[in-house]
DSSP file (Angstrom, degrees, kcal/mol; ACC not computed):
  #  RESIDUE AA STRUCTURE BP1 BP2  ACC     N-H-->O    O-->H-N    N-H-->O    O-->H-N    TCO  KAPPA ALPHA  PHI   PSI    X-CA   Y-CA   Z-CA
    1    1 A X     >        0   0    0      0, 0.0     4,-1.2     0, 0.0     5,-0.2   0.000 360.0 360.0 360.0 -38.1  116.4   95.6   95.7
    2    2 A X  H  >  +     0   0    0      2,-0.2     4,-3.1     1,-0.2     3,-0.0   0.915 360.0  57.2 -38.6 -44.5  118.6   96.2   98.7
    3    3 A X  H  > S+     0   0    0      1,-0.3     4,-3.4     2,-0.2    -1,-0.2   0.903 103.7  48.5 -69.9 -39.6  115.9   98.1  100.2
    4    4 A X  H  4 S+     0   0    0      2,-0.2    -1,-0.3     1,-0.2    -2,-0.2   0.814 106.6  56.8 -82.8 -15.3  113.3   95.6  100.1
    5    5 A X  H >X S+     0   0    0     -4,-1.2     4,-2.0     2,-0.1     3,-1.5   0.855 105.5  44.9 -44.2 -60.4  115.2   93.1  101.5
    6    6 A X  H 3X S+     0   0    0     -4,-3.1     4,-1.6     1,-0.3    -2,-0.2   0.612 118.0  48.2 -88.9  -9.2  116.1   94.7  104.6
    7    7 A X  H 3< S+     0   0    0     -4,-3.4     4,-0.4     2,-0.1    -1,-0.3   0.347 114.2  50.2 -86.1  10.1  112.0   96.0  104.9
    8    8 A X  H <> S+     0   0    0     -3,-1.5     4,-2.5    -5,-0.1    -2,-0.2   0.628 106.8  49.3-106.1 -38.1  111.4   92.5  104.2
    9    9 A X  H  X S+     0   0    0     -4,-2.0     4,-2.6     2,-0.2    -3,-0.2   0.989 116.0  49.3 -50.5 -70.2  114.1   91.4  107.2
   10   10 A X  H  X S+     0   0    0     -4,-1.6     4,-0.8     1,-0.3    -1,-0.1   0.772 106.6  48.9 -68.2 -21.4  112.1   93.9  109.5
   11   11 A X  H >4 S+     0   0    0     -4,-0.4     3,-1.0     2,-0.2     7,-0.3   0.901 114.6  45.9 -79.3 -39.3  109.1   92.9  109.0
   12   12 A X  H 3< S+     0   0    0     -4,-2.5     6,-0.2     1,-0.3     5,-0.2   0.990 112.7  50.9 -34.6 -63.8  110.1   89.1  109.5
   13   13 A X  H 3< S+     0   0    0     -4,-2.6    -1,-0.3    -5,-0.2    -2,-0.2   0.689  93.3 121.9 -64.3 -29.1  111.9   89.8  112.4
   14   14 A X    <<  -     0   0    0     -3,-1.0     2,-0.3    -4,-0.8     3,-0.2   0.148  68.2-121.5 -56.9 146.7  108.8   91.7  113.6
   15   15 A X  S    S-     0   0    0      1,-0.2    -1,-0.2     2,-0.1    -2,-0.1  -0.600  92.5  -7.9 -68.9 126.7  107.2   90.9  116.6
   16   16 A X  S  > S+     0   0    0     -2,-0.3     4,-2.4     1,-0.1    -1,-0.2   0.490  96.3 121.9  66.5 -14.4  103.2   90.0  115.9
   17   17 A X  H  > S+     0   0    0     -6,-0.3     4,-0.7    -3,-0.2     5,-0.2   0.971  72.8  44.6 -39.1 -75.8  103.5   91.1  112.1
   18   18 A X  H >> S+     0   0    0     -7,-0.3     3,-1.4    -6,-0.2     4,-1.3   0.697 113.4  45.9  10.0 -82.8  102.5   87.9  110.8
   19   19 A X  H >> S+     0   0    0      1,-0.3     4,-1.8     2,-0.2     3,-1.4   0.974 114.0  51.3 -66.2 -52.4   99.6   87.1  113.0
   20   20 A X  H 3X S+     0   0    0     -4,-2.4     4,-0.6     1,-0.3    -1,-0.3   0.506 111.0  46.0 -77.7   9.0   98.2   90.8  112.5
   21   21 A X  H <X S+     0   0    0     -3,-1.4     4,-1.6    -4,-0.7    -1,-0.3   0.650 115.8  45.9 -85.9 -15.1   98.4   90.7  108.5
   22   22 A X  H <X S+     0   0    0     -3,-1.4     4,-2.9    -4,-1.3     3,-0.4   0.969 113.9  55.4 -74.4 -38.1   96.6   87.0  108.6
   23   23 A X  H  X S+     0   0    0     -4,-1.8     4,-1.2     1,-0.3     3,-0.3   0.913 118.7  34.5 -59.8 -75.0   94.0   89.0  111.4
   24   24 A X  H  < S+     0   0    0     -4,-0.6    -1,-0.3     1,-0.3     3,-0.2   0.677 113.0  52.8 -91.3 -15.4   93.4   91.3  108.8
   25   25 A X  H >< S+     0   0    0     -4,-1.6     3,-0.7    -3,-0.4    -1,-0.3   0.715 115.1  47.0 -10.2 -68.0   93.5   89.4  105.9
   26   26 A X  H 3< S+     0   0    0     -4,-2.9    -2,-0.2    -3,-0.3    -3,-0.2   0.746  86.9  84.3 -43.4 -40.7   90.9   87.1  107.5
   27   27 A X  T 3< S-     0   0    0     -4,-1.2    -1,-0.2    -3,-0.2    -2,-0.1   0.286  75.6-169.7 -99.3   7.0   88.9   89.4  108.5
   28   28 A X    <   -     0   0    0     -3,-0.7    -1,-0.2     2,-0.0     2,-0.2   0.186  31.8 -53.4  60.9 177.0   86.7   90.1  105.0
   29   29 A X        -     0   0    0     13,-0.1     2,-0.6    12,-0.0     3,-0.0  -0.578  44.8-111.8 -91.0 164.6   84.2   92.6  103.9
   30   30 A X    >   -     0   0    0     -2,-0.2     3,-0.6     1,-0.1    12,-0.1  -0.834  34.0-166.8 -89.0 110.9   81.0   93.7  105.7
   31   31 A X  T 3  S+     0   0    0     -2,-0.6    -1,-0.1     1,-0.2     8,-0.0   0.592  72.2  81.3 -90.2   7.4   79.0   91.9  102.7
   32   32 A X  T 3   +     0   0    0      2,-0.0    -1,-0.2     3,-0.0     2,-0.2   0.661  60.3 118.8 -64.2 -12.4   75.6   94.1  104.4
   33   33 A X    <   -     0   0    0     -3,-0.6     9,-0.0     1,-0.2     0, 0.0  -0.423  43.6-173.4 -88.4 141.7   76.3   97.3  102.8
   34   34 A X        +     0   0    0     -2,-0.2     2,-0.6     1,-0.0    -1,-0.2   0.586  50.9  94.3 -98.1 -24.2   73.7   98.5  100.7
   35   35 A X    >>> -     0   0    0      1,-0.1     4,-3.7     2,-0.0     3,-1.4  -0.575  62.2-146.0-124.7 170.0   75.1  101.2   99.2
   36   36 A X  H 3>5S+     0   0    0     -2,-0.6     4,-2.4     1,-0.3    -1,-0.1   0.821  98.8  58.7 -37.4 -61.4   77.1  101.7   95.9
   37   37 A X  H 345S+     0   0    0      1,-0.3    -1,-0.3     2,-0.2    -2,-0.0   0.825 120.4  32.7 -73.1 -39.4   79.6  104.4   97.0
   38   38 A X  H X>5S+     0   0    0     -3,-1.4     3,-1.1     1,-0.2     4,-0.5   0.924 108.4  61.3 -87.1 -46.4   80.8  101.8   99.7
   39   39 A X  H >X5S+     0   0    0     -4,-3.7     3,-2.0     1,-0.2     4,-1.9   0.857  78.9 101.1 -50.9 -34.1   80.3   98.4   98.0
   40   40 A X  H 3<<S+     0   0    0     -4,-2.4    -1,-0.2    -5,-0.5    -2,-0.1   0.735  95.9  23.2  -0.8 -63.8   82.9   99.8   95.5
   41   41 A X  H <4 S+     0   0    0     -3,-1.1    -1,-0.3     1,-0.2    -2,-0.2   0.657 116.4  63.4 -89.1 -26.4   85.7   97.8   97.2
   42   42 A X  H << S+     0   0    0     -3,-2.0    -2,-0.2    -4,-0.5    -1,-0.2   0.887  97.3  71.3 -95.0 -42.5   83.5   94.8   98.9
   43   43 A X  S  < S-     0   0    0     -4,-1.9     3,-0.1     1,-0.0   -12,-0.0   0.225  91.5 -94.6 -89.4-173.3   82.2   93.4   95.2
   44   44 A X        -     0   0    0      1,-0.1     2,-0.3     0, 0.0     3,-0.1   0.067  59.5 -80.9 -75.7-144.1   83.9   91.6   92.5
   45   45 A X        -     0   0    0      1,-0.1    -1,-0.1    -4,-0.0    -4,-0.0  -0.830  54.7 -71.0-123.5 152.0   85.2   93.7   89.8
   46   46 A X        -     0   0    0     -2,-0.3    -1,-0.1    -3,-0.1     5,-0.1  -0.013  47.8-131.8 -35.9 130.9   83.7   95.3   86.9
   47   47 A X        -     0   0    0      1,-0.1     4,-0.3    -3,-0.1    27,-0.0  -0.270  39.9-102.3 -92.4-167.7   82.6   92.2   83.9
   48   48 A X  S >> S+     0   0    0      1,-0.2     4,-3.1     2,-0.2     3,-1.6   0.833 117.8  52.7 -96.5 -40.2   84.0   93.7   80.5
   49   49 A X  H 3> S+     0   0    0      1,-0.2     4,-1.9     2,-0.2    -1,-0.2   0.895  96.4  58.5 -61.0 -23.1   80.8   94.7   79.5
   50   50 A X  H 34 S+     0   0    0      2,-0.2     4,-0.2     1,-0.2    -1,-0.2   0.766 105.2  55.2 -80.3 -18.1   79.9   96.5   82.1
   51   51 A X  H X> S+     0   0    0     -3,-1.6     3,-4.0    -4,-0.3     4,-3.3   0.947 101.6  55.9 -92.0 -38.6   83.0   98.6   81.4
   52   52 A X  H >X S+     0   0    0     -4,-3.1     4,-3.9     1,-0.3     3,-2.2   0.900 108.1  53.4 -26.7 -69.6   82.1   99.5   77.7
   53   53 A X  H 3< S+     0   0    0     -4,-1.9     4,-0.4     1,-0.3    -1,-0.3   0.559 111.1  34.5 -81.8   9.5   79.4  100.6   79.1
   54   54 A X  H <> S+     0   0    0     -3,-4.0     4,-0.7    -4,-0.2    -1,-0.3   0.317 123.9  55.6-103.1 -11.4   80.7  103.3   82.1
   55   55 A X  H <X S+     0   0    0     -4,-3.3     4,-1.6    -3,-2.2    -2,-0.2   0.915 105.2  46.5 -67.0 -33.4   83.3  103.5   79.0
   56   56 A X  H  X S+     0   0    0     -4,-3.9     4,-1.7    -5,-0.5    -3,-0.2   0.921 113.4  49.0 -78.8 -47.0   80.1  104.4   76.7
   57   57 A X  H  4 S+     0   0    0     -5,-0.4    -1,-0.2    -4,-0.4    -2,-0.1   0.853 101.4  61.9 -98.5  -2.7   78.8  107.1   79.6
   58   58 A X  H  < S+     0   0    0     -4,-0.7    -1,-0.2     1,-0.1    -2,-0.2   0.925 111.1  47.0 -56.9 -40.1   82.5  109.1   79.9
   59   59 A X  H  < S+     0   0    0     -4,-1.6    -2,-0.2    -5,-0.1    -3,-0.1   0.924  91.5  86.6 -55.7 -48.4   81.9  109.8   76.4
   60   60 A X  S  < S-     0   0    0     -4,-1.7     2,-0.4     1,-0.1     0, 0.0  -0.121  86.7-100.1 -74.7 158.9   78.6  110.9   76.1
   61   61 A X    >>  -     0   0    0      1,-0.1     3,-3.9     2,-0.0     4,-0.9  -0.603  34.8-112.0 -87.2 138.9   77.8  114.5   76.6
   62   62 A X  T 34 S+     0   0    0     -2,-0.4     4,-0.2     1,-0.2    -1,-0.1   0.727 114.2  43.9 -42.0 -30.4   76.4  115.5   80.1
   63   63 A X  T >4 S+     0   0    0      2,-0.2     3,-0.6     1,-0.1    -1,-0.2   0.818 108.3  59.2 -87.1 -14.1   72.6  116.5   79.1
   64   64 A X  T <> S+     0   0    0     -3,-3.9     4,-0.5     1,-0.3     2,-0.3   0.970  94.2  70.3 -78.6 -38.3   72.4  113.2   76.6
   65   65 A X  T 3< S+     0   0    0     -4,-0.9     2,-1.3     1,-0.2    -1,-0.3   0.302  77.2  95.7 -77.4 -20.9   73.1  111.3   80.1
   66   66 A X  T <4 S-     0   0    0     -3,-0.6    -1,-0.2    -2,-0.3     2,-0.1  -0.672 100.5  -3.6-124.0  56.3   69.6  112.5   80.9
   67   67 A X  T  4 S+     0   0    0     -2,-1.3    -2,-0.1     1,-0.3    -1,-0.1  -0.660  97.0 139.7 133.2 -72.4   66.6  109.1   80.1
   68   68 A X     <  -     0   0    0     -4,-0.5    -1,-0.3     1,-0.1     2,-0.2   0.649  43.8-150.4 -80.7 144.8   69.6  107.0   78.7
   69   69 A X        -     0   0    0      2,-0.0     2,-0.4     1,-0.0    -1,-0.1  -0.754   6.7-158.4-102.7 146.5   69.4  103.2   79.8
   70   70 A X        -     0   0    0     -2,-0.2     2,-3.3     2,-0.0     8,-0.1  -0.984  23.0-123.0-111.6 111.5   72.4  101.4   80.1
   71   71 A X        +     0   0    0     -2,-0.4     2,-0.5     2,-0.0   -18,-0.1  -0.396  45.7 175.9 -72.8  88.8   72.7   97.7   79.9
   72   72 A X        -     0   0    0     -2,-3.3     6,-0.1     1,-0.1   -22,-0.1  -0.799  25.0-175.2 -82.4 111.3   74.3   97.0   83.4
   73   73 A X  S    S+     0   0    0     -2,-0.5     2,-0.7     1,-0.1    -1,-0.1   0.580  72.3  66.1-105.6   7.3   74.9   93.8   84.9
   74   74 A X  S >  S-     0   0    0      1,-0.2     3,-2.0   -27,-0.0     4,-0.2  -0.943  80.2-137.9-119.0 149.7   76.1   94.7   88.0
   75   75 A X  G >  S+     0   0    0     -2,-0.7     3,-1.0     1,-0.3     4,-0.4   0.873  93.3  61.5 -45.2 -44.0   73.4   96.3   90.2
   76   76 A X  G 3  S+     0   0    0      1,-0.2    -1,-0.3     2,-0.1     4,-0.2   0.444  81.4  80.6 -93.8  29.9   75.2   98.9   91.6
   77   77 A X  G <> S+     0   0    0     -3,-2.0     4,-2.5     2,-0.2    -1,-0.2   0.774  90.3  53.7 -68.2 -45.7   76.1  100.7   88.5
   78   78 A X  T <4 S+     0   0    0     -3,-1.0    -1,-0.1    -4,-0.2    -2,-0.1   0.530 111.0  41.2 -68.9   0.9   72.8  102.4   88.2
   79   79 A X  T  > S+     0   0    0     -4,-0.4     4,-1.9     2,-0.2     3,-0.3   0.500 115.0  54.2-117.2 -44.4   72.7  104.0   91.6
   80   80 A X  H  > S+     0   0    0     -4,-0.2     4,-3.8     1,-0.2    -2,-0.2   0.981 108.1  52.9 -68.3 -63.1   76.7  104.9   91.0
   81   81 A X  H  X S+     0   0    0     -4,-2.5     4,-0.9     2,-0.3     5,-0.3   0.779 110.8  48.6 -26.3 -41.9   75.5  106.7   87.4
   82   82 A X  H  > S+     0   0    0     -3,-0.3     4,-2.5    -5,-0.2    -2,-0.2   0.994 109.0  50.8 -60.8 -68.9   72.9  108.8   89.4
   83   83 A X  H  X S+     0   0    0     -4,-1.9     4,-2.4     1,-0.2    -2,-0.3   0.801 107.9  48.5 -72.8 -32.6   75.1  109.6   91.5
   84   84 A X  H  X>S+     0   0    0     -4,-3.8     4,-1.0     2,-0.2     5,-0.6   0.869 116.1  45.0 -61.7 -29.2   78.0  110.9   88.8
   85   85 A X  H  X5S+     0   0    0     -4,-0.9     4,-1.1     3,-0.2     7,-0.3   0.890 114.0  48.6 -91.4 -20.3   75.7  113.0   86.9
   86   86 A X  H  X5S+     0   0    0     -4,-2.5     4,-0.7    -5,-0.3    -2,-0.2   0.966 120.2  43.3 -66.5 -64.2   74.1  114.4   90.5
   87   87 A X  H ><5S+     0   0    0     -4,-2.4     3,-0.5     1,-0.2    -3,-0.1   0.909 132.9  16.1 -35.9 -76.7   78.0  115.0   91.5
   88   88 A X  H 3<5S+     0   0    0     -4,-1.0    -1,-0.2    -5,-0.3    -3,-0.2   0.554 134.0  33.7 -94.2  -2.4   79.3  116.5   88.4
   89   89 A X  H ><< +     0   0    0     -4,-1.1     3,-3.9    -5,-0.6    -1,-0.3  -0.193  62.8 158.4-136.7  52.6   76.3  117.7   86.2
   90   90 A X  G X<  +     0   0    0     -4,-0.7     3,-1.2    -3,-0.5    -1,-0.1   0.740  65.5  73.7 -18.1 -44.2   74.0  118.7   88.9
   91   91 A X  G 3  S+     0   0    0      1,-0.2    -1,-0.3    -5,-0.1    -5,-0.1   0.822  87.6  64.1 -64.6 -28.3   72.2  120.9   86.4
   92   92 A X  G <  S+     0   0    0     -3,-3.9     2,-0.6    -7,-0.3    -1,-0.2   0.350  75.7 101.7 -93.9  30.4   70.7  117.6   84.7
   93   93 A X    <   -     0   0    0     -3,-1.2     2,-0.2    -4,-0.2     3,-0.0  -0.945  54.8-173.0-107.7 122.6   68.6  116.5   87.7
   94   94 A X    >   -     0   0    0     -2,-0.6     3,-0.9     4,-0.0     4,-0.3  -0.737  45.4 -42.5-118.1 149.1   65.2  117.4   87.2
   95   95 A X  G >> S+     0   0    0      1,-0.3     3,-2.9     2,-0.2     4,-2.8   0.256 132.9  14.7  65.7-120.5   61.7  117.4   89.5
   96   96 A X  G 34 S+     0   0    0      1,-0.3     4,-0.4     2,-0.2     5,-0.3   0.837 127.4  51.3 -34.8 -65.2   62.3  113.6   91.2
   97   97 A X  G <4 S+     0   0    0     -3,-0.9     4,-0.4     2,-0.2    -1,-0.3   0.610 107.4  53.0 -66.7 -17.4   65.7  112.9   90.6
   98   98 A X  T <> S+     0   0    0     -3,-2.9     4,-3.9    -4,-0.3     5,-0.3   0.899 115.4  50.6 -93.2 -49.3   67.0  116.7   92.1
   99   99 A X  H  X S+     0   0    0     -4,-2.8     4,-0.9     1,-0.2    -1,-0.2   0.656 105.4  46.8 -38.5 -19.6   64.9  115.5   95.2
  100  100 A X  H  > S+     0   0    0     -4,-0.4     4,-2.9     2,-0.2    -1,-0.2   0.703 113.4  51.6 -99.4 -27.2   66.2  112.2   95.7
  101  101 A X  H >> S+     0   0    0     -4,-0.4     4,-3.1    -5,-0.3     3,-0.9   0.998 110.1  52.2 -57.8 -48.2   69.8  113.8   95.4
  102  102 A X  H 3X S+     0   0    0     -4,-3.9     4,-3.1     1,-0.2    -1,-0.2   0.895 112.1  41.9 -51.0 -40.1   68.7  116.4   98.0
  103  103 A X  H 3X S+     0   0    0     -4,-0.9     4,-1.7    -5,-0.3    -1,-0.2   0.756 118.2  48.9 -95.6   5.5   67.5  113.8  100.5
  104  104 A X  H <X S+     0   0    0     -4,-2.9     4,-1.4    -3,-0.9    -2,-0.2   0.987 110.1  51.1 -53.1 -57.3   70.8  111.5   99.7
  105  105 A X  H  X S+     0   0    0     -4,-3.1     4,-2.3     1,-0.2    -2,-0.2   0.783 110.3  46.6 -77.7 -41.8   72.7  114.3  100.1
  106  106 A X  H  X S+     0   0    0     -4,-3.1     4,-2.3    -5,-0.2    -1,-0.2   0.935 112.2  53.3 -58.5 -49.4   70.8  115.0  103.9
  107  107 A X  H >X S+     0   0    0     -4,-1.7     3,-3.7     2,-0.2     4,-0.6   0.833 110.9  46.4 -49.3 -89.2   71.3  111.2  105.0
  108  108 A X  H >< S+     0   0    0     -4,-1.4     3,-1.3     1,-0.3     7,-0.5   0.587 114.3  44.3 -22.9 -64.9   75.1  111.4  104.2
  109  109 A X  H 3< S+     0   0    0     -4,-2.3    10,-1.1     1,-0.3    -1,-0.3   0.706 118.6  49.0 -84.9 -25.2   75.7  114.5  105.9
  110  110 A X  H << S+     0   0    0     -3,-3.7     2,-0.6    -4,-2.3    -1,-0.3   0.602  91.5  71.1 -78.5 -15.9   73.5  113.3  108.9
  111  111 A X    XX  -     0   0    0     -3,-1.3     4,-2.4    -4,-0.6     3,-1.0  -0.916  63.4-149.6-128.2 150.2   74.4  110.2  109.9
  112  112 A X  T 34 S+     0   0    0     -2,-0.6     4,-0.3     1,-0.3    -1,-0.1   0.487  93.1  63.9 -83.6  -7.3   77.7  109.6  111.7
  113  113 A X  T 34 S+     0   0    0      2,-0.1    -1,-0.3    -5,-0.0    -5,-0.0   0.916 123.8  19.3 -62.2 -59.6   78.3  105.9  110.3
  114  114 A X  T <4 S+     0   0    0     -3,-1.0    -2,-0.2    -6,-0.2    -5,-0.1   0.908 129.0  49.0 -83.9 -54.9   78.6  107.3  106.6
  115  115 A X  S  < S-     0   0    0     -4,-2.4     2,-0.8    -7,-0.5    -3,-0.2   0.895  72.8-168.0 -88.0 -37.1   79.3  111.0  107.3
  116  116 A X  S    S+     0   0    0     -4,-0.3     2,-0.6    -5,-0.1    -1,-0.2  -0.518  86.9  47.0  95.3 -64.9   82.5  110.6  110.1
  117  117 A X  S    S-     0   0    0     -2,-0.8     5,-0.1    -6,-0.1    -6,-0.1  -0.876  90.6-153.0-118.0 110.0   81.7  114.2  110.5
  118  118 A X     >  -     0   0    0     -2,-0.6     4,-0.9     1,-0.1     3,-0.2  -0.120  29.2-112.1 -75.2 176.1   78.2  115.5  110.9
  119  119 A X  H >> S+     0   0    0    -10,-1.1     4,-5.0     1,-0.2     3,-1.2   0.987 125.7  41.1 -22.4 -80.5   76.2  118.5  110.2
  120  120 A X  H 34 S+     0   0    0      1,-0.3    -1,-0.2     2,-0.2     4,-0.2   0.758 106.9  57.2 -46.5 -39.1   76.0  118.8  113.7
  121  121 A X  H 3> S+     0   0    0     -3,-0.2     4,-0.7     2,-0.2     3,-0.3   0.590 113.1  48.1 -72.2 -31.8   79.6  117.9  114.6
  122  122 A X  H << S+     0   0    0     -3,-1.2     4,-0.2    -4,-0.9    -2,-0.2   0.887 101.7  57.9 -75.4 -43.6   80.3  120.8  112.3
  123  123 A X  T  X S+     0   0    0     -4,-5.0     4,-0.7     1,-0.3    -2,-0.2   0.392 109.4  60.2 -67.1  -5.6   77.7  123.2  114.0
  124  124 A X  H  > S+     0   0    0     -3,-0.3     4,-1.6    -4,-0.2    -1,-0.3   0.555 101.1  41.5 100.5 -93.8   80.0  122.3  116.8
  125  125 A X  H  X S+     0   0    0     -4,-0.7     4,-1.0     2,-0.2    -2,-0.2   0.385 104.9  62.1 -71.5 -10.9   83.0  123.3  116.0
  126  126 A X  H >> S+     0   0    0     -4,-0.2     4,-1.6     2,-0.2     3,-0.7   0.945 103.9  47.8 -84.3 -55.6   82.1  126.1  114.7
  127  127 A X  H >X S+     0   0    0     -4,-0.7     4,-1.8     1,-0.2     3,-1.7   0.939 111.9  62.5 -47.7 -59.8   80.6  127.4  118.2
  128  128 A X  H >X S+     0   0    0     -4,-1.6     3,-1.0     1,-0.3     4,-0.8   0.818 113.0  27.5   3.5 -77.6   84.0  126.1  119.6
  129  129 A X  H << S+     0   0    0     -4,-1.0    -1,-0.3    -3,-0.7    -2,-0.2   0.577 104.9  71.1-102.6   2.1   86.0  128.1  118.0
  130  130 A X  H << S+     0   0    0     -3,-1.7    -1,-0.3    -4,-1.6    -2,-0.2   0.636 103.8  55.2 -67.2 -45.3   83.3  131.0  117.6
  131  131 A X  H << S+     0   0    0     -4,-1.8    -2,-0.2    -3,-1.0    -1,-0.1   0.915  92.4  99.2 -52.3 -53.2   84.4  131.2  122.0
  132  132 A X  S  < S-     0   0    0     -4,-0.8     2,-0.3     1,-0.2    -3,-0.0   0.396  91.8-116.2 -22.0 141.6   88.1  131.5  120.8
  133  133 A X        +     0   0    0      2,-0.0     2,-0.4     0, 0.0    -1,-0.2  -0.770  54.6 176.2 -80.9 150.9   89.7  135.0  120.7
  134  134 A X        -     0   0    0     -2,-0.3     2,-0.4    -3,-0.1     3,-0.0  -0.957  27.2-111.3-142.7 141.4   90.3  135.0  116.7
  135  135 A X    >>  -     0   0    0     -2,-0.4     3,-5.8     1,-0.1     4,-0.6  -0.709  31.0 -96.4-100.2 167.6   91.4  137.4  114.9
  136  136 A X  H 3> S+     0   0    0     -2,-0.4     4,-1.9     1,-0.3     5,-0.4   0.762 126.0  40.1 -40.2 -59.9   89.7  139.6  112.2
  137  137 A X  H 34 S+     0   0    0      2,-0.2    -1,-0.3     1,-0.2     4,-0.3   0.915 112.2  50.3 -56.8 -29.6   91.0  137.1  109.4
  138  138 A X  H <> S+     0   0    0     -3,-5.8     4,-1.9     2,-0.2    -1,-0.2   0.912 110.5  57.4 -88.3 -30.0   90.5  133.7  111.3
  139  139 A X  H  X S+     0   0    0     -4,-0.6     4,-1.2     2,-0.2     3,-0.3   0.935 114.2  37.3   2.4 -97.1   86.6  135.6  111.8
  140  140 A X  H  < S+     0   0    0     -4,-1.9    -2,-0.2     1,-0.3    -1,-0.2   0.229 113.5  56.1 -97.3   0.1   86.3  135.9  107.8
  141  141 A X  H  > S+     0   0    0     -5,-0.4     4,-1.7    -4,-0.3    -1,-0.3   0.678 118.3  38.4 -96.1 -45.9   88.1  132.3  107.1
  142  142 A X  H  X S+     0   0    0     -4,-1.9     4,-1.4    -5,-0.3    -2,-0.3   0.883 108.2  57.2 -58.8 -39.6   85.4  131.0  109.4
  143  143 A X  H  X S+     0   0    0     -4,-1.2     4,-1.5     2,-0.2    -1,-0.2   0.752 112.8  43.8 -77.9 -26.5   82.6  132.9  108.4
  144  144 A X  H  > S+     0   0    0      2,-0.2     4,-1.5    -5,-0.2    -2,-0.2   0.612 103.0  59.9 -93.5 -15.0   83.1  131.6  104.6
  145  145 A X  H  < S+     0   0    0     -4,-1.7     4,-0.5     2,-0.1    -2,-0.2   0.901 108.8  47.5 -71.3 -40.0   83.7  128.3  105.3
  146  146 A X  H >X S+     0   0    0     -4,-1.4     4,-0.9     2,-0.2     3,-0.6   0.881 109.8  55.9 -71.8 -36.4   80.0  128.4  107.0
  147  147 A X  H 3X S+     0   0    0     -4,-1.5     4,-3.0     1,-0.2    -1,-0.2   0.806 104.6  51.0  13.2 -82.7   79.0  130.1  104.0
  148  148 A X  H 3X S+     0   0    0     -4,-1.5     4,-0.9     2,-0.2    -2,-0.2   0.474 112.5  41.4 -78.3   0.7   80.2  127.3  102.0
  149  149 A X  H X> S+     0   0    0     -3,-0.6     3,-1.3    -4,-0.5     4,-0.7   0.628 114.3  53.4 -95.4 -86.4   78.4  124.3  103.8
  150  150 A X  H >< S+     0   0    0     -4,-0.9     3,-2.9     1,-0.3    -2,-0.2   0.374 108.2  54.2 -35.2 -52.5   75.6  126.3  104.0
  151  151 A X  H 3< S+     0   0    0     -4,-3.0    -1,-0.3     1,-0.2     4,-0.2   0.843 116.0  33.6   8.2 -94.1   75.9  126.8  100.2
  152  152 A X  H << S+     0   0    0     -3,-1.3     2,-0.2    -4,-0.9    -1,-0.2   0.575 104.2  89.0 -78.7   3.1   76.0  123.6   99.2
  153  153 A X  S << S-     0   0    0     -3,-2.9     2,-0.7    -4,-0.7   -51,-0.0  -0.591  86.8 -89.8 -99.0 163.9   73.6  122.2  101.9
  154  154 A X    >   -     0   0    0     -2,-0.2     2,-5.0   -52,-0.2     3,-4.6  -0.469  36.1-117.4 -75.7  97.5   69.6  121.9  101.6
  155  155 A X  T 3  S+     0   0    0     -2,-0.7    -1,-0.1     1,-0.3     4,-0.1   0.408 115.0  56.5 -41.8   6.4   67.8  124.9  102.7
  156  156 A X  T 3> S+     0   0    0     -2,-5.0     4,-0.7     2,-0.1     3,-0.5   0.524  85.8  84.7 -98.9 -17.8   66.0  122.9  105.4
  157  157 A X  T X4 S+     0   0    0     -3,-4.6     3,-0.9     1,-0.2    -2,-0.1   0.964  95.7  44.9 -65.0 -46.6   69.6  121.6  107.1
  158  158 A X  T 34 S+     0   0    0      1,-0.2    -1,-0.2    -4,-0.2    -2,-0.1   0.859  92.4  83.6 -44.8 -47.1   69.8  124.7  109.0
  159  159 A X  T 34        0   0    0     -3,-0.5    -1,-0.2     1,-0.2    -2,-0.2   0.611 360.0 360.0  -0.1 -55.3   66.2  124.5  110.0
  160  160 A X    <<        0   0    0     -3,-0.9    -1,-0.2    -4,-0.7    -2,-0.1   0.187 360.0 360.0-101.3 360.0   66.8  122.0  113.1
């Protein structure tokens, strides 16, 4: 209790605290974002059904996940469901659905608004440090880290 008093003291005493937690406080959500993985934070919170039913698909086994309809009342539950069985059960995306993941997966990693660090940004750094005297190991730590994006990345992202 001591302790929070006296970080409660400095932060009074601060110069400008105040104004810059009401500044940020004020300052809202961007209510424009369209997608789930970012709206997370911006929307209200989950209604009680709505968790029974993301309770109802933690249970279920990964391949029944596969057709099954969910009664969802907030929208961005079905696009957030796509996207958990694309994450973690990759193996049940079929024909349409493995496509749409693929070209999710190419937006994210391409544009610098979403991704932070792009494809490119990567491709990049890599020549960087590719310039670099390295030695033999920091070589073969590099050369398997490109490896593993390539891996996981769409066999056309290299392409460009």
């Amino acid at each position: 209790m001591a302790a929070c008093r006296q970080h409660w003291k400095t932060l009074r005493d601060a110069s400008g605290v105040a104004a810059k937690v009401a500044e940020v406080f004020s300052a809202g959500y961007d209510d424009a974002l369209q997608d789930p993985d970012l709206m997370l934070y911006s929307g209200s919170f989950f209604s009680a059904a709505d968790r029974q039913q993301m309770e109802r698909v933690r249970e279920m086994e990964p391949w029944d996940l596969v057709g099954q309809r969910f009664a969802f009342q907030d929208s961005r539950l079905e696009e957030m469901l796509f996207r958990y069985r694309a994450r973690s059960y990759p193996d049940t995306l079929e024909g349409e659905e493995r496509e749409q993941w693929e070209a999710f997966r190419w937006m994210r990693i391409n544009d610098p608004a979403l991704a932070g660090f792009t494809l490119k940004a990567f491709a990049r750094e890599i020549a960087q440090y590719n310039q670099q005297t390295l030695t033999d190991r920091e070589r073969q730590i590099l050369e398997e880290l490109v490896m593993f994006v390539e891996a996981m990345m769409p066999a056309q992202a290299f392409d460009a």
